[in-house]
N, C-alpha and C positions, 0 to 999 in steps of 0.2 A: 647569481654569480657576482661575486664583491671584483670590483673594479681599481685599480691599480691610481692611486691620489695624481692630480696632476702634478710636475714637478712647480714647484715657485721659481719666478722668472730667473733669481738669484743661480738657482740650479741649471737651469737652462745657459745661462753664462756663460758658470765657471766648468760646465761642459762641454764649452764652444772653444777654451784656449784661455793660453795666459794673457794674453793682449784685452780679452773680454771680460777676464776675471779682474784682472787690475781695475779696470773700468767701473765696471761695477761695485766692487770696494772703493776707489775713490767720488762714486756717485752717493750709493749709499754711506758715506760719514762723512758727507758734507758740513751736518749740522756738529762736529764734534767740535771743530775748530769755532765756531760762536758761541760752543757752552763753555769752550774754555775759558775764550775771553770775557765772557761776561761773569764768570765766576771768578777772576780774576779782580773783577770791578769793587770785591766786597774783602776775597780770603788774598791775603799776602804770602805768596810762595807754597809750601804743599804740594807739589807737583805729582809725589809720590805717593800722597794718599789722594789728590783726585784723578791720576792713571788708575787706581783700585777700585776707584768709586763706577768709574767708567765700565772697568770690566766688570762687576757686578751690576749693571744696566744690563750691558751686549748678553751676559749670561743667565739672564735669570738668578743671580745666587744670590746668598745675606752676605752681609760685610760686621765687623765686630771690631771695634776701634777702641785703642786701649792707649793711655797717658794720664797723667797727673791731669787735675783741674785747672781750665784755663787757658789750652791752645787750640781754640775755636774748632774742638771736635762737633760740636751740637751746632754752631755757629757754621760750619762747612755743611752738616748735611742739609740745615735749613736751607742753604742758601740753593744748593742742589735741588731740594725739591722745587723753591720757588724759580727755576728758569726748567721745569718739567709740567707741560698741561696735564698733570695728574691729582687724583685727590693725596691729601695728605693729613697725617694726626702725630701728634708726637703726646710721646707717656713717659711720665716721669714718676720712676720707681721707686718707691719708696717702702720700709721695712712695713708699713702696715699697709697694702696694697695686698689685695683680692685677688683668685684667678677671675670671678667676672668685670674685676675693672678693665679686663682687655678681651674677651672673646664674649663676655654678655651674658645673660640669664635668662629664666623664666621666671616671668610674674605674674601673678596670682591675680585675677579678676572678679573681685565681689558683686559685679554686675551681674555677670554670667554664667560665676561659677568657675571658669576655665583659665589654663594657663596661657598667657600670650609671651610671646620672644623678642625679647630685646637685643639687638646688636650690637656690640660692643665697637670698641673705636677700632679693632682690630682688621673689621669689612671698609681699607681704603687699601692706596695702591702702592702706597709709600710709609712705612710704622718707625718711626724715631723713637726706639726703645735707648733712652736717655740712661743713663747711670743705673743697667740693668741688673749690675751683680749688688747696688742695694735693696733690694726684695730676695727674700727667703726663696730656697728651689722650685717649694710650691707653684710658685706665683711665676718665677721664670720657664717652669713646666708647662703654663699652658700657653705656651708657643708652639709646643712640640709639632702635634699636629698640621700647626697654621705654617709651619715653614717645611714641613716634607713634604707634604700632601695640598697646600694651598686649601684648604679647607677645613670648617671648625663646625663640631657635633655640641648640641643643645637639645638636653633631651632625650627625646627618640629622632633627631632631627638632624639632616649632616646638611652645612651650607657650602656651597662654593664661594673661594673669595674672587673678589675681581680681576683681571689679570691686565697687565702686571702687577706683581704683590714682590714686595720686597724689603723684608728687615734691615736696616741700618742701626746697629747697634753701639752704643759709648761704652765704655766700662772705665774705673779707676783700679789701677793697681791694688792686687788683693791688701798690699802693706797697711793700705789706708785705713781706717778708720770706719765701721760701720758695714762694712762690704762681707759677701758671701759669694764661694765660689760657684759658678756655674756647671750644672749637671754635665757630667759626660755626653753623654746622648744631644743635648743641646749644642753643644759647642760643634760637637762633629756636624754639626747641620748649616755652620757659618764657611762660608765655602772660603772666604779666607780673613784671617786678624791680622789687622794693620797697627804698627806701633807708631802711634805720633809722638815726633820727638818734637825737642827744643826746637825754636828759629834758630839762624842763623846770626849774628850782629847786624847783615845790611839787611836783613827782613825786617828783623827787631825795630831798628830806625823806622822802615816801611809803616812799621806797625805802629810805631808811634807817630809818625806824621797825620795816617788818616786816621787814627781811633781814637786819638788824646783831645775829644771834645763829646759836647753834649748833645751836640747837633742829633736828630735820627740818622741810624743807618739806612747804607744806601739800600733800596727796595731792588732786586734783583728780575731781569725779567725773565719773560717765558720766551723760550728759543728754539724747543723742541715738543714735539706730541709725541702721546702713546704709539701711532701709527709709523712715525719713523724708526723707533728705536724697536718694536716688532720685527719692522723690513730689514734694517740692521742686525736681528738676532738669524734670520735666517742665512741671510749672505755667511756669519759666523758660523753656524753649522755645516757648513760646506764647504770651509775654507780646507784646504789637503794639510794631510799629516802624512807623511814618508814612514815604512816601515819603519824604519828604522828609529825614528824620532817616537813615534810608540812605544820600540820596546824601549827607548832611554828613559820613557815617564813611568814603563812597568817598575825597570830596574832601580828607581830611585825611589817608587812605592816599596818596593822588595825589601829594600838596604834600610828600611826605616823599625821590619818587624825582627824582633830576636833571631829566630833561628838563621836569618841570613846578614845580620847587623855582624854576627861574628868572623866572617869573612874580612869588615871592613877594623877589626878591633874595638867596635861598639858595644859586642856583647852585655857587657858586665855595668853599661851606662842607660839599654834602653830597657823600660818596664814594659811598653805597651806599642806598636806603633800606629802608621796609618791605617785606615779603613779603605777597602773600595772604593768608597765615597771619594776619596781623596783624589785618585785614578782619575775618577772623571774630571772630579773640580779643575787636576790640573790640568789635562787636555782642553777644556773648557777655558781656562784661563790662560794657557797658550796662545789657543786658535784668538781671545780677544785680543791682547797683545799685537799679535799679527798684523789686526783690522784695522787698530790704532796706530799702528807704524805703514799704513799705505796698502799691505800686502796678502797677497791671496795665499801664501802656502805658509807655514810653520817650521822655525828656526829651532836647535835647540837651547840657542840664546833665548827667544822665547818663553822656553821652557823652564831656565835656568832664573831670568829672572822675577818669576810668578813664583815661584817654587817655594822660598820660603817662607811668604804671607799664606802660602796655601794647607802648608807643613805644619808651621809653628804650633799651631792648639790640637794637633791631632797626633804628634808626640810627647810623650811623658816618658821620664828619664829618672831611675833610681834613688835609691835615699845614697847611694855611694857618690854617685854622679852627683849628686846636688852638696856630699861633702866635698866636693873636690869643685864646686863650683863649675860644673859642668851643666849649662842650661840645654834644653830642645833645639835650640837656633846652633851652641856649637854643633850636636850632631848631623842637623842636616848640614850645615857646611861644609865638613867633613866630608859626608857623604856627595855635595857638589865637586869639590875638592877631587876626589878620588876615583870616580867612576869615570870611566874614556866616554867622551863624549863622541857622537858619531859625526 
């Protein structure tokens, strides 16, 4: 007779009352507020891409960060791994780069005759896929597996990866120089693209005061383990969604595909919209919002503001829409813009 899992203490809480639940979310993200600050110690401003970074911790999901070269994308998630006690590899993609430079092969043994499996850098807990859209689809292809499923086949041979496992991806604007777009199917797999913009002028200063020497940078430390941001993922599971605030993440999944985009006058601008996938991500992306603003239940401020890091690569918009200069980010706005929020 299969027996019913115990609930995790999380659940037990925020079943006991709001006074219990608050509790518990302010116990479990204690360590949030010392990652910030020490991440602070190294990246000048970005607030808004390590709130992203954050909820792609609390959520299990990949992140995919896109800007010109040279505003401390690679430089931020390093610094990220180094205050996390996890292992870490960072790949840098290049046009002539292999699928086994990242999930590994089998090699051939003259000794014995037989093939033995090599691991690739891909079995850590953290993959800084660097400047990922320069490598050919192929080669960004064999992620596929390793970010839906957490695990990569060798062989006759399926391995589990460690967990937590989490892609942090760079890209540069397709405009540039040398780059290839990324597969459909992959991109729907990065639960959401963050655009890093310019600093600011008072950052800029910021950034010239501590980086304009030769000195080493500063070594960032470790602040958090695998085990808290676990016990953190589950409080987030649990944290309450009101019907209602539900169906507003259905209805702005809905308003993204054709046949209901023409309600909103999108029609004739969207090609493709969101997937399922997106559904969860952004419930998922919600409830972490929540977690990092103190709180046990879900706004649909929350919602709205996750929304379009969640959106953005999982809409595509017409060759009309793109003569009219009509990008994926105007439609979802649009579509925040217009639907009643509840």
């Amino acid at each position: 007779m299969n027996q019913k899992a115990a609930p995790q203490p999380s659940e037990q809480a925020l079943a006991a009352g709001p006074r219990a639940a608050r509790d518990t979310v302010t116990e479990k993200s204690s360590w949030i507020r010392p990652l910030r600050e020490e991440m602070a110690r190294v990246i000048v401003g970005q607030t808004h891409l390590l709130d992203r970074l954050l909820i792609a911790l609390l959520t299990n999901g990949h992140v995919l960060l896109e800007g010109v070269p040279g505003l401390a994308k690679t430089l931020t998630l390093k610094t990220l791994a180094g205050c996390i006690s996890l292992r870490f590899k960072r790949l840098q993609f290049t046009p002539d780069m292999l699928p086994a430079d990242i999930v590994g092969t089998m090699i051939y043994s003259p000794q014995d005759g037989a093939f033995r499996t090599r691991h690739g850098p891909i079995f850590s807990n953290l993959i800084l896929a660097d400047e990922i859209n320069r490598a050919p689809a192929k080669v960004q292809s064999a992620l596929l597996e390793a970010m839906q499923e957490r695990q990569v086949t060798l062989g006759d041979e399926t391995y589990a990866l460690p967990a937590p496992f989490l892609v942090l991806a760079t890209q540069n604007p397709l405009e540039q120089e040398g780059t290839y777009p990324l597969p459909e199917a992959q991109v729907d797999r990065f639960m959401m693209k963050v655009i890093v913009d310019y600093p600011t002028r008072v950052e800029e200063r910021a950034i010239l005061d501590a980086m304009a020497t030769t000195e080493p940078m500063i070594v960032p430390r470790t602040v958090v383990g695998a085990t808290q941001i676990i016990e953190a993922r589950h409080v987030v599971n649990t944290l309450f969604v009101d019907d209602k605030v539900r169906d507003y993440i259905v209805d702005i999944v809905l308003a993204t595909r054709p046949p209901l985009a023409a309600a909103l006058e999108l029609n004739g601008y969207v090609q493709t919209g969101a997937s399922p996938r997106a559904t969860i991500s952004l419930t998922l992306a919600a409830r972490a919002m929540a977690f990092l603003n103190g709180r046990h239940f879900v706004t649909p401020q929350d919602v709205k503001s996750v929304a379009m890091d969640v959106l953005r690569h999982r809409v595509s918009v017409t060759y009309e829409a793109e003569a009219e200069n009509v990008t994926s980010e105007n439609v979802i706005e649009k579509i925040l813009n217009t639907l009643p929020v509840p």
